[in-house]
C-alpha positions in Angstrom: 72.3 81.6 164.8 71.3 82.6 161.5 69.8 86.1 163.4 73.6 86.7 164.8 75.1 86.4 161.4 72.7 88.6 159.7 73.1 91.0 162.3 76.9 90.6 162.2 77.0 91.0 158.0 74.5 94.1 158.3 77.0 96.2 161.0 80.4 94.5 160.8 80.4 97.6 157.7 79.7 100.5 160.1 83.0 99.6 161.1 85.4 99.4 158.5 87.0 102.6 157.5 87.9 103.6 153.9 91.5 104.2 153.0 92.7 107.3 152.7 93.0 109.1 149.7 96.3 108.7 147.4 98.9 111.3 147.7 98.1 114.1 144.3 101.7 113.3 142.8 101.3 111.7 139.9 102.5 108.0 138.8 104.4 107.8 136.2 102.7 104.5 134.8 104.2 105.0 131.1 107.2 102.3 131.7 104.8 99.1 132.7 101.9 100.1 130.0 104.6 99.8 127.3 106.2 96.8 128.6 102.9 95.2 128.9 102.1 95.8 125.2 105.5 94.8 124.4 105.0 91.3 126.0 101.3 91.3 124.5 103.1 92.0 121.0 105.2 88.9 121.3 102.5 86.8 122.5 101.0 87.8 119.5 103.5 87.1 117.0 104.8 83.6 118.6 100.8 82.2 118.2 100.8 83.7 114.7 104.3 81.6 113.9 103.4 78.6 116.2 100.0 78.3 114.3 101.3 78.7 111.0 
């Protein structure tokens, strides 16, 4: 049993297929990086006030 798993794990791989690769256009990821540090910001500043 152990012999079948091995030998599954070692070419279960030859199988699988990459994904293709993305499209060139760009993303625009300027909108959720801001918003992120926006949240992070508040985060920020409620500890500060909740710990002072």
């Amino acid at each position: 049993m152990k012999t079948f798993i091995l030998f599954l794990i070692l070419t279960i791989p030859v199988f699988v297929f990459a994904q293709p690769r993305p499209p060139s256009v760009p993303v625009p990821l300027d909108g959720g990086i801001v918003l992120l540090l926006a949240a992070g910001a508040a985060y920020g500043i409620k500890r500060q006030r909740d710990n002072a």
